[in-house]
C-alpha positions as CSV (number, residue, x, y, z in Angstrom):
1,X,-16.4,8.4,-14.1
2,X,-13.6,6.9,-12.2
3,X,-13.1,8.3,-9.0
4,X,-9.2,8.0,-7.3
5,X,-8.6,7.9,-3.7
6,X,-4.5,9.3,-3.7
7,X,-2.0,10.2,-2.0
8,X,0.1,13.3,-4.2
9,X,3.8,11.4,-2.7
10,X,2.5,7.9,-2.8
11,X,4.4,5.8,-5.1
12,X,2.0,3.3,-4.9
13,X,-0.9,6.5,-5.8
14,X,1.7,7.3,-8.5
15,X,2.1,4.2,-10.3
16,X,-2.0,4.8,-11.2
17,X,-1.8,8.2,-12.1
18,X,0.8,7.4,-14.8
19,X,-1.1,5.0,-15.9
20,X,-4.1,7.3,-16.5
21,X,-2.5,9.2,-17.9
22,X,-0.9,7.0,-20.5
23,X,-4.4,5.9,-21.5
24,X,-5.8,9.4,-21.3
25,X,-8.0,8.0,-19.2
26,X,-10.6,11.0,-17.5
27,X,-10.6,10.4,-13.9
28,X,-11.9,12.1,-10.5
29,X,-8.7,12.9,-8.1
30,X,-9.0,12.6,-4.4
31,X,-6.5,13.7,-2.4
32,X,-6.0,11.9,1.2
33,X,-3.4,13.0,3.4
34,X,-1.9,10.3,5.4
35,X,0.1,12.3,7.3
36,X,-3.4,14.1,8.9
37,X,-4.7,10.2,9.2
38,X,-7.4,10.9,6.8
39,X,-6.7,7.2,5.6
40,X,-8.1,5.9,9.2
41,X,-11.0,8.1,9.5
42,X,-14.8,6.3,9.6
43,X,-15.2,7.9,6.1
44,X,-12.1,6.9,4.5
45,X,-12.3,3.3,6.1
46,X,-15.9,2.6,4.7
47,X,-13.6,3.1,1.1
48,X,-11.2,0.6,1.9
49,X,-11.5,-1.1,5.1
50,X,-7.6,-1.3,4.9
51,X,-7.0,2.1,5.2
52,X,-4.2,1.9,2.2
53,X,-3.8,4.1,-0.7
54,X,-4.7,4.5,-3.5
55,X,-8.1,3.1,-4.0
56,X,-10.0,3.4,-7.0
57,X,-13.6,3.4,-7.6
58,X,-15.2,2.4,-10.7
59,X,-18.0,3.7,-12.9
60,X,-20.7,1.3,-11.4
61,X,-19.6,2.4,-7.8
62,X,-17.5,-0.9,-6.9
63,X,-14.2,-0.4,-4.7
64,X,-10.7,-1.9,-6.0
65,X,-7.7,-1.5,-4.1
66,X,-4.2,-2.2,-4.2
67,X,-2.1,-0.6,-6.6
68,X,-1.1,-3.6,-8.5
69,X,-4.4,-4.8,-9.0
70,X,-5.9,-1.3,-9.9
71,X,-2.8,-1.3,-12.7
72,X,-3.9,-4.7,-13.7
73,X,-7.8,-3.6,-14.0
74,X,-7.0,-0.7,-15.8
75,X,-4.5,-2.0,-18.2
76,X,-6.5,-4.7,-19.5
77,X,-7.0,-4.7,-23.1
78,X,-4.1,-2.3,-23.6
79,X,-0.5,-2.5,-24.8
80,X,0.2,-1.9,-20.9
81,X,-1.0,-5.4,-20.6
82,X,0.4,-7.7,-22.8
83,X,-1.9,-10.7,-24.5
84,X,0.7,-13.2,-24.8
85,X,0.1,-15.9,-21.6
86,X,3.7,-15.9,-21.2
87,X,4.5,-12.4,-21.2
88,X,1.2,-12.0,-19.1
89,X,2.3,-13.6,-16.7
90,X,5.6,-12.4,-16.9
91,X,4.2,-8.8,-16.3
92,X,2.3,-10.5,-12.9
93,X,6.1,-12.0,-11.7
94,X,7.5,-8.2,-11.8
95,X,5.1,-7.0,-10.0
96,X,4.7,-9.8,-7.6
97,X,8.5,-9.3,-7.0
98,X,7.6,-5.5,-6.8
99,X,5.6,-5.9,-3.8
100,X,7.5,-8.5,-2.5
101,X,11.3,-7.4,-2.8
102,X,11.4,-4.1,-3.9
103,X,8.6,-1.7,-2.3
104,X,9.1,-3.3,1.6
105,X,12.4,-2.3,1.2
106,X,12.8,0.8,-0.9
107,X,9.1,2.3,-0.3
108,X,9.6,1.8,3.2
109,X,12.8,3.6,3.8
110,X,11.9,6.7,1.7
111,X,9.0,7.2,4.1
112,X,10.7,7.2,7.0
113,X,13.7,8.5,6.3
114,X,11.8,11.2,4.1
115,X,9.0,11.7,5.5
116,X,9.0,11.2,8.9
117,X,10.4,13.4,11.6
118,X,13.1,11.8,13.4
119,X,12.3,8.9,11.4
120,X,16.1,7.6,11.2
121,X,16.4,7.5,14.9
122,X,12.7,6.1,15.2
123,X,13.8,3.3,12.6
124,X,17.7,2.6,13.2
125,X,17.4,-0.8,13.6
126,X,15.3,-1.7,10.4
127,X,17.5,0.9,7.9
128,X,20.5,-1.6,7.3
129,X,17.6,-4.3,6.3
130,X,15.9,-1.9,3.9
131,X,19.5,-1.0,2.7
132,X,20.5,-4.7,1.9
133,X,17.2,-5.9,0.9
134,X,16.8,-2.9,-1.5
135,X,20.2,-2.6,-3.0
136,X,19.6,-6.4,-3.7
137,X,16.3,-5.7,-5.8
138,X,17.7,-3.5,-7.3
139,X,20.8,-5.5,-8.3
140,X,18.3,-7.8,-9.8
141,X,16.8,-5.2,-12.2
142,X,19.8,-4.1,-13.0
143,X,21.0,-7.7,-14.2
144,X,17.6,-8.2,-16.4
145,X,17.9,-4.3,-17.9
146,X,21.7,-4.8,-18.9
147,X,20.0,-7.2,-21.7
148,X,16.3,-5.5,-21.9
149,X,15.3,-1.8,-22.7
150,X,11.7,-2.9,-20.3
151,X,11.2,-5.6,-18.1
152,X,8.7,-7.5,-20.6
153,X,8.0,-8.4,-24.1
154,X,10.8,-5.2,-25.0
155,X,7.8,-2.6,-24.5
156,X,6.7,-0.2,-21.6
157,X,3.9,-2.7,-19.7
158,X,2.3,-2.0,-16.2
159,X,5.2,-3.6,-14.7
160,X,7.8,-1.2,-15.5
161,X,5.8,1.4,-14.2
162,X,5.3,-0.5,-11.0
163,X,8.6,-0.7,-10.8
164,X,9.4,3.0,-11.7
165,X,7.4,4.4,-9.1
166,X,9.6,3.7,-6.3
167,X,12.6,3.3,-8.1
168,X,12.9,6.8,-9.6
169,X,12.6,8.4,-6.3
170,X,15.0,6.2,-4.5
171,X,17.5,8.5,-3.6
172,X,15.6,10.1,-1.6
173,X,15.5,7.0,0.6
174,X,19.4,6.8,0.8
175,X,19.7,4.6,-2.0
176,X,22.8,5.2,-4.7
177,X,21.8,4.8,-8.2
178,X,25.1,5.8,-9.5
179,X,25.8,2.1,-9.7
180,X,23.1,0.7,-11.6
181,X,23.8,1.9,-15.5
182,X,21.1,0.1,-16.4
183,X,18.3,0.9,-14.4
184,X,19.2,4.6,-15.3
185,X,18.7,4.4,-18.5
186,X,15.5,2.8,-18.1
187,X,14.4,5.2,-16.0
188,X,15.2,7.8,-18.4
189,X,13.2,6.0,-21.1
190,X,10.4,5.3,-18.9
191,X,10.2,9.4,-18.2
192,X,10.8,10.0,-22.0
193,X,7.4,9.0,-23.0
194,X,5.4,11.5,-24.2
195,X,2.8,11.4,-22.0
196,X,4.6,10.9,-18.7
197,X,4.1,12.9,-15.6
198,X,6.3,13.1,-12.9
199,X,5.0,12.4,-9.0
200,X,4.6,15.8,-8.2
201,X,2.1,16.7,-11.1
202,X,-1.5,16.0,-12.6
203,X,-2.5,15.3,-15.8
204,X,-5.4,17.3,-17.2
205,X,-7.2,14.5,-17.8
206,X,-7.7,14.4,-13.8
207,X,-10.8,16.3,-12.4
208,X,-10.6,16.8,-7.7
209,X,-13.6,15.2,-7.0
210,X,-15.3,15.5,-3.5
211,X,-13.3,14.6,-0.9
212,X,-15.4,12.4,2.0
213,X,-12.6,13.4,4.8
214,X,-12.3,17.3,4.2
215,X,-16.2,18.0,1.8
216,X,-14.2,20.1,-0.6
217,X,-12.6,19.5,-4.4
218,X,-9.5,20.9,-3.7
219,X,-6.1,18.6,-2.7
């Protein structure tokens, strides 16, 4: 079985829990805290030598990391992953730009200004950045989803859920969405489907596996 390495307020961790559980897809959950640096420890580091999250691990025991490329993995031969080369590669240049433009920015902020104690006085000078690098992204989305229910081939793919993940929880990093009509209603239809779960819940189809930081199932 599947085995992921997650963090329960990780956007990036979230993006591959919705995925699963779009596809139904049984799963072992692992919960690792960042905020205890269980992501640094020896045994967490001899996962993914990076020490990101989330980090999956497949059925033959080989490690894949990145969220994006765990999306990808997962997705393939699915609707979430269209066949088309053009709208294939269109699904990669949304989440390129998601990792590029949108996640430095808006990811970033929400954990410091959410997360972190003091974290807006730790971070003053980077918070107008985020703001203006962030608010452009999202400008962008919102000039392609005035025209397009999704972001590709006008069906839910792996890149509007790479893009949801920090995007629906961007408030919380100081952003106003109030602005962006279109982006909230695709947000809304992205949350509509029926087998969506929202960042603060599993899916049955997840199982806690045994963690390698803490040697218990629980989160």
């Amino acid at each position: 079985m599947l085995t992921l390495y997650s963090m329960q307020s990780s956007g990036n961790s979230y993006k591959v829990r919705m995925l699963l559980a779009r596809l139904a897809q049984p799963y072992h959950l692992v919960e690792i805290d960042r905020f205890k640096g269980e992501n640094r420890t020896p045994e967490y580091l001899a996962i993914n030598p990076d020490g990101r999250l989330p980090a999956l691990q497949l059925e033959d025991g080989r490690m894949l990391a990145e969220s994006n490329a765990i999306l990808v993995y997962l997705a393939e031969g699915t609707p979430w992953l269209p066949e088309d080369r053009f709208e294939y590669a269109e699904t990669l240049r949304w989440m390129f730009f998601e990792q590029h433009s949108h996640e430095p920015a808006i990811a970033e902020a929400r954990f410091w200004l959410r997360f972190v104690r003091g974290g807006r006085e730790l971070r003053t000078h980077e918070i107008d950045q985020w703001m203006e690098n962030g608010y452009a992204a999202l400008a962008l989305m919102e000039q392609h989803l005035a025209t397009q229910d999704y972001f590709v081939g006008g069906r839910e793919t792996v890149a509007d859920l790479a893009l949801y993940a920090h995007t629906h929880v961007a408030h919380e990093a100081d952003f106003d969405l109030s602005g962006f009509p279109a982006i909230g209603r695709w947000i809304a239809r992205i949350a509509g489907n029926s087998a969506h779960i929202s960042i603060d819940k599993i899916h049955p189809s997840a199982t806690f596996g045994l963690s390698p930081i803490r040697g218990s199932t629980a989160p």
